[in-house]
N, C-alpha and C positions, 0 to 999 in steps of 0.2 A: 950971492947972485945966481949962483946954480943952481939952488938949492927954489928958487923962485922959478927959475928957466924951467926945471924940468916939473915942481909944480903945472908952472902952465900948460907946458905939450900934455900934462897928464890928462887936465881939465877940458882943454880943447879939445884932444885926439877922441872924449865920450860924449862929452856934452850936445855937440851939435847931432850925433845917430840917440841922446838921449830924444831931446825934443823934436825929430823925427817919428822917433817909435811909439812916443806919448801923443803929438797928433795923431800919427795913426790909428789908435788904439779907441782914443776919444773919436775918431770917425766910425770907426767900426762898432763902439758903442752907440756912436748913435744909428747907426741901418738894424743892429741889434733891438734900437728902441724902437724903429719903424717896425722894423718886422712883428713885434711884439703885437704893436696898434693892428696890424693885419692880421692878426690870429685874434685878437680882442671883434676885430670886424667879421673875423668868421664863427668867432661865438655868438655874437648877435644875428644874424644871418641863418644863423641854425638855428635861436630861438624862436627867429621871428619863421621860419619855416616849421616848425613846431607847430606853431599854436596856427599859422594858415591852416596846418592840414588835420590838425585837431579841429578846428572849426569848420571846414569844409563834411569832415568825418560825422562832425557833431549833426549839421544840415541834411548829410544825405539818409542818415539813422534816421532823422525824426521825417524825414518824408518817406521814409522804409517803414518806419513804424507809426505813420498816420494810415500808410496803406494798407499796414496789416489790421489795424486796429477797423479801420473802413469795411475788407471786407468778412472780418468777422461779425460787425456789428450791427451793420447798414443794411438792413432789409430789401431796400431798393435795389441795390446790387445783386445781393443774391437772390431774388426774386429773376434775375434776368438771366440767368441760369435754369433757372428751375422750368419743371413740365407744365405747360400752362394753356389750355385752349388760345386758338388763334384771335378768338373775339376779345378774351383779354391781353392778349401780347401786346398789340399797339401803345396801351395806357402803362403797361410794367416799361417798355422801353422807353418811352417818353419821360416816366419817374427816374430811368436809372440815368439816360442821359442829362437829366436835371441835377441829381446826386453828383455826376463826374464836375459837372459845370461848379458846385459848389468847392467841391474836392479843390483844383485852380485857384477859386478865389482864397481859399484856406490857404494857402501854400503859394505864395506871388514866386518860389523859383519852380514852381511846375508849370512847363512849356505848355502840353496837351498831356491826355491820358487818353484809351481807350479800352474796350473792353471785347475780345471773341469770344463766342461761341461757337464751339466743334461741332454741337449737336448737327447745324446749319451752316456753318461757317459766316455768320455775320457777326461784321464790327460794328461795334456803336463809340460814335465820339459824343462830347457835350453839344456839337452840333449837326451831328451825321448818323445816319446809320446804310448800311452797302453791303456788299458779299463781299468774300474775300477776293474775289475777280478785280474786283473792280479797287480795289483800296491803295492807295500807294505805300504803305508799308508790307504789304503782301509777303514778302521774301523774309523780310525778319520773323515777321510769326512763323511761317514753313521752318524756318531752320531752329527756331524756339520750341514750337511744337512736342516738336520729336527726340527732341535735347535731352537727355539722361543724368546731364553733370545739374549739380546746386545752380539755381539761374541766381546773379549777385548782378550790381551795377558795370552793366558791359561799357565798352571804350567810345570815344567821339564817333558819331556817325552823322549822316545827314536825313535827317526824316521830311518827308513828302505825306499829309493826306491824301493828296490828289495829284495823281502824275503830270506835271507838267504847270503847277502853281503852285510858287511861293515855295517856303520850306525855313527849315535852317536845323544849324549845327545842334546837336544834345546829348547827352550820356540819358541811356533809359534802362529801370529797373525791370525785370519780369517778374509777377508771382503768379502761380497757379490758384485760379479762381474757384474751381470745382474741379475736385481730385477722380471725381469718379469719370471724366471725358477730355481733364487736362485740358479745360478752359483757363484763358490767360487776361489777367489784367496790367498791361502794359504803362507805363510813367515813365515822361520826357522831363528830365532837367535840361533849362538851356543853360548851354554854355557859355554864351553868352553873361547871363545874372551870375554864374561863378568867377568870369574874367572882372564884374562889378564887384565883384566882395572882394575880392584877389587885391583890386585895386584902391580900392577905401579902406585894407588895410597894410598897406605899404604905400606911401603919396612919394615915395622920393625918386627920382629922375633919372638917377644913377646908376640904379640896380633896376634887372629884371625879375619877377617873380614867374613862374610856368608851373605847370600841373598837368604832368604827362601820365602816360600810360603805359603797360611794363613791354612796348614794345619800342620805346623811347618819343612816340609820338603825342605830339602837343595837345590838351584837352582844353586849356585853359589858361588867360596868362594877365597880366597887368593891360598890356593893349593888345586886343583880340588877335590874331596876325592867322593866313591862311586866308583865302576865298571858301566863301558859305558852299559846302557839298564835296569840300575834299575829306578825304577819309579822317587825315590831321595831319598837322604841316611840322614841318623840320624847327627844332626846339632854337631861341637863342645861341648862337655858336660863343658868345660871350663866353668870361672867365666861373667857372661853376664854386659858391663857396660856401652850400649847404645842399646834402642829398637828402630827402627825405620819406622812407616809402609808407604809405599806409597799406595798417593789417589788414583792414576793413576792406576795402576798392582792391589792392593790389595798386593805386596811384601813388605815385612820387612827385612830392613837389619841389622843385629846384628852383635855388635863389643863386644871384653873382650880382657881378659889375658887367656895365654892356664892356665891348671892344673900345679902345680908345686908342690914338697912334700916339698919343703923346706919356700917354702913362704904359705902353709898352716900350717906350723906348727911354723911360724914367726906367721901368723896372729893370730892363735891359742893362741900365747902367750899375743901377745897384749890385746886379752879381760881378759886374767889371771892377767895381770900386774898393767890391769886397776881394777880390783877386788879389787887384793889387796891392791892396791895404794888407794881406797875407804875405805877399813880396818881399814889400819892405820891410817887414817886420823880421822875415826871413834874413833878405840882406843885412838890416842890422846884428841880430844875431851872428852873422860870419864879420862883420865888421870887427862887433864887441872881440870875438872869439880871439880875430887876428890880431888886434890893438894887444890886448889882454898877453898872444901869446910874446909878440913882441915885448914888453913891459917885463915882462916874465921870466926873460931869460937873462936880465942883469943876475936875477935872483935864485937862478938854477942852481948853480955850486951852493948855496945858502938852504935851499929845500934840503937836497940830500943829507947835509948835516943837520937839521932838526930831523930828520925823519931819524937818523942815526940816536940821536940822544931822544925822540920819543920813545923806542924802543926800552932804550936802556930804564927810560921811567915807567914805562908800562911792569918793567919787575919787579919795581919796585913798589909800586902801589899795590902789585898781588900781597906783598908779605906786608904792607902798611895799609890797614883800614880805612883810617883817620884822614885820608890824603883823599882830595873830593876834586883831585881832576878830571873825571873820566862821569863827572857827575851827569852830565847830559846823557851822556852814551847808555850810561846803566838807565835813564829813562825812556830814551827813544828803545833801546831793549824789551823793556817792562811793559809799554806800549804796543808795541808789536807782541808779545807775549799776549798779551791782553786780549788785540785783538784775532789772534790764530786761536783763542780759547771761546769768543764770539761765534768765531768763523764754524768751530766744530759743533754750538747748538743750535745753528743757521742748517749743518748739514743735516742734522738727525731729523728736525723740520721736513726738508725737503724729502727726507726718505720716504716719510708718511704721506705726503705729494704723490711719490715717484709709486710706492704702493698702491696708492689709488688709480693711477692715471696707467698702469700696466692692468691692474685687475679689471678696468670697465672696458682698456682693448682686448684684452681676452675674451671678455663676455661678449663684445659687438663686433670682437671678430674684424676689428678696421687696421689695415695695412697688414705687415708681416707680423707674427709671434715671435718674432726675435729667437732670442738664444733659451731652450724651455730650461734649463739647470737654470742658467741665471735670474731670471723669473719666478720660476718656485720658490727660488732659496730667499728673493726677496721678500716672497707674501708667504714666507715661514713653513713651505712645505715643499717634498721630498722630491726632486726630480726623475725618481724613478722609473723608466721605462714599464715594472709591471704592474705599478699602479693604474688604478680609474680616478673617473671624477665626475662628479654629478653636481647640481645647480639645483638649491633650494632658495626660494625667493618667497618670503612673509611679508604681508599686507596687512597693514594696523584695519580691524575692519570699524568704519563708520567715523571717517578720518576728518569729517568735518566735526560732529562732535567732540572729536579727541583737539583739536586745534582748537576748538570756542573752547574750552576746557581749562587747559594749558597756557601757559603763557611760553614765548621763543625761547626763554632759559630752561622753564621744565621740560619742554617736550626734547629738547639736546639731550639732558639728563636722564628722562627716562628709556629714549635710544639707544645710551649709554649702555644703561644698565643691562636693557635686552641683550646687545652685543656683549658683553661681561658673563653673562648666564648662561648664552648659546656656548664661548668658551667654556667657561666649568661643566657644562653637563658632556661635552665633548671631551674634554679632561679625562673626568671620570667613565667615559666609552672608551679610552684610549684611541679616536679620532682625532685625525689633522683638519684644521679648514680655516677658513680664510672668509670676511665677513663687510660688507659697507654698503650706508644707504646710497642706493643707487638712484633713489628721488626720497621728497619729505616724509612717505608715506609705503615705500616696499624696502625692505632689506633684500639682500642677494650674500647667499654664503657658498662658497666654493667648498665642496668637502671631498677630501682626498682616501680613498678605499682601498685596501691591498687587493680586492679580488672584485669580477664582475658580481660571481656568485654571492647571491644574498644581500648586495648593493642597495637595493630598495628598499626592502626591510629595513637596513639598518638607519637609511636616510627617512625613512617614514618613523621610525622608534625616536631616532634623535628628535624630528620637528615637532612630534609628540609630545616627549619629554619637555619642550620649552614652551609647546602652548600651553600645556595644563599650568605648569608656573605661571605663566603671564595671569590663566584665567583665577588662579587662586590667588594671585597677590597682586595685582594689577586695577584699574578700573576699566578695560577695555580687554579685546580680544583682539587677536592676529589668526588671517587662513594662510596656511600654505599652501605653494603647487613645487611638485616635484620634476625637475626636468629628467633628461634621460641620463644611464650612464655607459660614458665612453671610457677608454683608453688614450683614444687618441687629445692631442689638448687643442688641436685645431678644428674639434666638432663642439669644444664646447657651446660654441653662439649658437648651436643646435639646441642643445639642453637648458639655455635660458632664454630662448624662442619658444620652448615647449613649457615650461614653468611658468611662463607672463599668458600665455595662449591658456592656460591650466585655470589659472584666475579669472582669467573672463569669465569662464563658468563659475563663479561663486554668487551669481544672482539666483542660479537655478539650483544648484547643487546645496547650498547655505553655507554661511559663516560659522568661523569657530572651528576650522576641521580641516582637513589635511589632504587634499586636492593628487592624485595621480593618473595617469593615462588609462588606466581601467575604468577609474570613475566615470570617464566620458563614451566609452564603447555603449551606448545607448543611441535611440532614434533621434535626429538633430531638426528642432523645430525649425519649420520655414515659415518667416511672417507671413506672407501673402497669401498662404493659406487659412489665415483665421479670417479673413477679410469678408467671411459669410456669416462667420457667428456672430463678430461685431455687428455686423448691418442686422440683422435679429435681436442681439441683443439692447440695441439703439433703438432699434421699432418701439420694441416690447417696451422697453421702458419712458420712450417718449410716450406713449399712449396707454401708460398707468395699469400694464396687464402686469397682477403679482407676479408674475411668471419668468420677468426679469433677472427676478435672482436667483433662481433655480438656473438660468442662460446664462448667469455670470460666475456661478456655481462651477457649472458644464464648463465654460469658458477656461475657468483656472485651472481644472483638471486639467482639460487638453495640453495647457502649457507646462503643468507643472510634470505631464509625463512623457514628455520630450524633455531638449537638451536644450537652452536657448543662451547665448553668450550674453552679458548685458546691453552690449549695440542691438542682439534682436530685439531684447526685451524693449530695450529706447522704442524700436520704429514699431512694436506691435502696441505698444502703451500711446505713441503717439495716433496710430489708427485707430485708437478706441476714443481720445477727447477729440480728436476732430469729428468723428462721426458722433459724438454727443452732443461737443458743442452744435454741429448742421442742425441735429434734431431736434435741440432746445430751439433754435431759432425759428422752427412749426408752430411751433405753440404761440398763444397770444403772448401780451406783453406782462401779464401779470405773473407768467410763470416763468417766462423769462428772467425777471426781475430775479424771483423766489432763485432762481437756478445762480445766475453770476450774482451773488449774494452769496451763496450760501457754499456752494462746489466750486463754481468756476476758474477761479483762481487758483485755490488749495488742490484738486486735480492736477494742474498744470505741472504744480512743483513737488509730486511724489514722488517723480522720480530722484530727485535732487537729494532727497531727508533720505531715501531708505537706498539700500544696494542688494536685497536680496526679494524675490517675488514674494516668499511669504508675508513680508512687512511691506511691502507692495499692495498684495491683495487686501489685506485687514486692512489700511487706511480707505484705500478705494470703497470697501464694501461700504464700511460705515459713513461714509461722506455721500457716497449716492442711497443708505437709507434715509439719513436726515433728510437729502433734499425729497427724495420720495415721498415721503412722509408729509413733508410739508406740499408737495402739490396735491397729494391726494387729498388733505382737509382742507386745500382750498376746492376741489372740485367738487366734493361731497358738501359742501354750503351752498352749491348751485343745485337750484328746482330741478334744473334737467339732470341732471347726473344719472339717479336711479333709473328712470326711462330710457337713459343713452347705453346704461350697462345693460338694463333687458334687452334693447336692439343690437348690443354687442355678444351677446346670448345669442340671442334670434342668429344674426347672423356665422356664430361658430357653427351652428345645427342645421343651417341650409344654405352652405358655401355650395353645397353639389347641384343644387338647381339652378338650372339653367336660365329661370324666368328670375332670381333673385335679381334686383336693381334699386334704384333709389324709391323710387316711384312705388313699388309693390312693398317696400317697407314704411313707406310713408301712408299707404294706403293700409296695412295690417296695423299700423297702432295711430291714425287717426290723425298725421299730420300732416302741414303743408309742406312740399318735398323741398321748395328753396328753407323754410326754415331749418327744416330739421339737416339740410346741408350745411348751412351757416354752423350751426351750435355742434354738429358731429367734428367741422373742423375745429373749429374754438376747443372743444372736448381734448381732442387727441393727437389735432396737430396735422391731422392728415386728410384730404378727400374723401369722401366714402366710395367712392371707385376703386380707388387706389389702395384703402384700406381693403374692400369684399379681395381685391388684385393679391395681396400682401399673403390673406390668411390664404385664396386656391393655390398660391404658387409654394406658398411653404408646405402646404398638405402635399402640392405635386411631389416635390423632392423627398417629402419621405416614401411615400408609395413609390418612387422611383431605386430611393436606396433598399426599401423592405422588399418589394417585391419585382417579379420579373417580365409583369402588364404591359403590355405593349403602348406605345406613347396617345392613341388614339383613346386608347379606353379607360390610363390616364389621365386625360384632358378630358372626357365623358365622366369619371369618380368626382372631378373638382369643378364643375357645372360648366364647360366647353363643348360645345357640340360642331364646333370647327378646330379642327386639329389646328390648321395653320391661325388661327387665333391665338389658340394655347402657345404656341411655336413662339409667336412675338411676345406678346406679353412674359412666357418663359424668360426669352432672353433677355429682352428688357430690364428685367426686375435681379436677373443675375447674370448677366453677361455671356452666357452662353448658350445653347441651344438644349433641348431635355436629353436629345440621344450624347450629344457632347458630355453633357453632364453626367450622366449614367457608367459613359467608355470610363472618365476619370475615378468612379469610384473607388479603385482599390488603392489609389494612392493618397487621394486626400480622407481617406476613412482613416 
């Protein structure tokens, strides 16, 4: 009966904190499983904010890129830009405001567009045209205008055509319409058609969707919210349960659940449930504990005698084998053994971590250098006070063909091996250094020197020594740039500042070679100084004078005897196909055809294929002969040709007369002056005004660089007999005045 009795005080005294702690636990799993469903609602949430701002991204690209496409293609457009008698302005603005109007119907999320010109300051919309006085978006263009940063899709505003009618909210893109007077052609997206898309693609009721802007202000949202003409209104204050920014815009679109008082004060309870659900569980724990120790002490005096006689058998299982007591113990042992043996190739892992993640703060120089002994000794060199250290950093050159090439396992491999070589030839120098790609396509080696003196050399012999290996056993080449060498270890981000700066120059300098701070002590090209050649060189060759290539000849010298980083080269390369492509667009359409056919495209993307100006020039050359080529045998099939080139004869031989005009050349070979104006444009692309204009002002500038004529007798050599004629037309055609032009010549010669 005892033996029952205290059975039951056993069963009782647990049972009931058992099924206490297993309700609880089964509660706690399930807010567990809630919680789960809520992070499953924040992954969808962040999907569905995904693919919103992916397809918002997607909308605003392709009205970006119907606009660039517009005005590079659209005649109408840039017709309205261009220099045009006032008898024909009326009919060019009437076409391009037709064009804009099309533009709209293309594109249902284009609010309005419109177009200025600086020349005069008039806007044209699809239904207006005005001065800037009078316009009601006036203040955006002023502060556009003059703007110097990349113009991209700016934030919610509210546009007005006309001050004091109508309007509404829109994000608008700016691109510059003609580069040479920073005319702008303006594009409104309303915000509106983006709160429509917003909303047709999320219908649920629940949640709010927003498309703000990086100043956290609202652009666009599931229901419009804000009064039409605020700047943009205060976002959802609802629960936020996906952030998402685009690269494109700099917009972020945010998804949640609205505010609700009942499901805060549901969630409210969940962290209360969960409290106390931790409580109790707690409290049972001290319950078990106390039951347990009570129970426990009947059997006190009984522990210390097995504890007493486990000893004595622990002796005895040392000297008996065979005896498989302790069988667990020797496993959880072996186990633990096991995993401390884990543990130790987990660590050597992370060393090779902790190597890298020290030697790119050294190079970038972010936060403190730490302890420099403990540092060196990690990346396997000396911490020596009178050591140096310099920064060599190799560039796989022509790294997209080296990647089309390759597949992701060889090019590891072949990385490999490069870093494998640089040690052994550094081996055999008896150099220390230290090596990692520091991106997919540049290494960075830290190399350790006993002395300043002869520092270079020896950094210039070693990178030597492993491009010629690369180029003799390799199918690719690597440039280096040598950074500088210090003593100190906290100038290193100096020396691979100087080393990454070192390779810029290997579009000018070339590939395959070994880049140091001497190599750049040369004259440093400045774009915007060729920004004359090219416009001559665009003449000449839009209007079929061989002379082209002799000016593109000229042209490459100029650059190639300067120093130009590849960012210049980018922006002097891109002033040359815009001022090509403008000039293809003179010409009829049969040669335009011939042109985006055959260049237009393939131009666009040399820079992309080649990295060095040599391989640069040679694709350019031969792509603008083909096209040449082929306009010149479509011109020479036209009757007029041979007649247009005698009258382009004619005209080089009596640029200096004064009486030279249309009329007197039409009168010396026998034709009627409108015809022979029509076929000299069709010809060459150009006016014949504006052409006789072309060839005096070029001859001016040279008489003005060769000789030391005074501006009057200048303008009298190239057939002006009013100075201040010469004076405008000068400027005009080159933006400056002749004496301005003159002052400047010792610097742009």
């Amino acid at each position: 009966m005892k033996k029952t009795n205290g059975f039951q005080r056993l069963l009782l005294s647990y049972l009931p904190v058992f099924f206490l702690i297993v309700a609880t636990l089964l509660f706690l799993a399930y807010l567990s499983l809630n919680e789960m469903s809520t992070r499953s609602a924040m992954k969808a949430n962040t999907l569905l904010s995904h693919t919103i701002s992916q397809t918002i991204d997607g909308v605003l690209r392709g009205v970006d890129e119907m606009i660039s496409g517009e005005l590079r293609d659209n005649e109408k457009l840039t017709q309205f830009f261009a220099d045009i008698p006032a008898s024909e302005r009326r009919q060019v603005d009437y076409e391009a405001a037709a064009a804009l109007g099309a533009i709209i119907r293309k594109q249902p999320l284009v609010h309005s567009i419109y177009l200025y010109r600086t020349k005069d300051a008039t806007v044209l919309t699809p239904s207006s045209i005005s001065g800037l006085n009078a316009f009601g978006d006036k203040e955006f263009i002023g502060s556009r205008i003059s703007s110097l940063r990349p113009f991209h899709w700016e934030n919610k505003r509210f546009y007005q055509e006309s001050p004091g009618f109508g309007g509404a909210d829109v994000v608008s893109l700016v691109r510059i319409a003609d580069l040479s007077d920073r005319s702008l052609l303006v594009v409104h997206v309303s915000t509106a058609k983006l709160s429509e898309m917003i909303g047709s693609m999320s219908e649920s009721k629940l949640n709010f969707v927003e498309l703000i802007d990086e100043s956290g202000k609202l652009i666009a949202s599931k229901a419009s919210t804000g009064p039409s003409g605020q700047e943009g209104a205060v976002p959802d204050s609802g629960k936020e349960l996906a952030h998402i920014r685009s690269d494109y815009t700099g917009w972020s679109v945010r998804v949640g659940i609205y505010k609700s008082s009942i499901l805060d004060w549901v969630s409210s309870l969940f962290y209360v449930w969960i409290t106390l659900g931790f409580i109790v569980v707690a409290l049972g724990a001290v319950w078990f504990v106390l039951v347990t120790r009570r129970h426990y002490r009947p059997i006190l005096t009984w522990a210390s005698r097995i504890e007493a006689y486990a000893r004595l058998k622990s002796r005895k299982l040392q000297l008996d084998e065979r005896k498989d007591e302790f069988k667990y113990i020797e496993n959880a042992i072996d186990q633990l053994l096991d995993e401390h043996s884990m543990l130790q190739v987990k660590d050597e892992e992370n060393i090779v971590y902790r190597r890298r993640h020290v030697f790119l703060h050294l190079l970038e120089g972010e936060g403190g250098m730490g302890d420099k002994l403990q540092n060196m000794e990690l990346l396997g060199l000396s911490g020596d006070d009178s050591t140096c250290m310099t920064v060599m950093l190799f560039e796989i050159d022509q790294f997209q063909e080296f990647t089309a090439k390759y597949n992701r396992r060889d090019q590891q491999l072949l990385k490999q091996v490069i870093g494998n070589v640089l040690r052994e030839i550094a081996g055999d120098m008896r150099l220390a250094l230290y090596g990692e790609w520091v991106n997919p396509h540049r290494f960075a080696v830290l190399l350790q020197l006993a002395g300043k003196e002869g520092a270079e050399e020896t950094a210039v012999s070693l990178s030597d020594k492993l491009r010629e290996w690369i180029g003799d056993n390799m199918s690719f080449t690597v440039t280096a740039g040598i950074g500088g060498v210090y003593p100190e270890l906290a100038r290193l981000p100096e020396s691979f500042r100087l080393a990454s700066r070192l390779l810029g120059y290997k579009s000018s300098l070339g590939a395959n070679r070994i880049i140091v701070e001497a190599d750049t002590q040369v004259p440093h090209g400045e774009t915007f100084k060729q920004l004359e050649e090219i416009r001559l060189l665009c003449q000449s060759f839009r209007a079929g004078d061989p002379a082209w290539e002799e000016r593109l000849h000229s042209f490459y010298r100029s650059i190639r005897n300067s120093l130009f980083t590849r960012d210049d080269l980018y922006n002097v390369f891109t002033m040359l196909t815009v001022h090509l492509h403008r000039e293809m667009m003179e010409l009829p359409a049969e040669f335009q055809d011939i042109w985006n056919s055959s260049a237009a495209l393939r131009i666009d993307r040399i820079m992309e294929r080649h990295e060095t100006l040599d391989a640069i020039y040679g694709e350019l050359d031969a792509l603008l002969v083909e096209a040449f080529e082929e306009m010149r045998r479509l011109r020479e099939k036209k009757s007029s040709h041979h007649m247009l080139q005698n009258i382009k004869q004619y005209i080089a031989e009596q640029y200096g007369n004064p009486e030279l005009s249309l009329a007197s050349v039409s009168e010396q070979f026998g034709y009627n002056a409108s015809y022979l104006s029509r076929i000299f444009k069709e010809e060459f692309g150009v006016k014949f005004i504006d052409y006789v204009t072309q060839i005096r002002i070029e001859k001016a500038t040279r008489l003005l660089k060769e000789t030391e004529d005074a501006v009057q007798h200048v303008a009298e050599e190239v057939g002006y007999t009013n100075a201040l004629s010469f004076i405008r037309a000068f400027k005009k055609q080159t933006g400056t005045t002749p004496g301005s032009y003159r002052k400047e010549l010792p610097e742009t010669i």
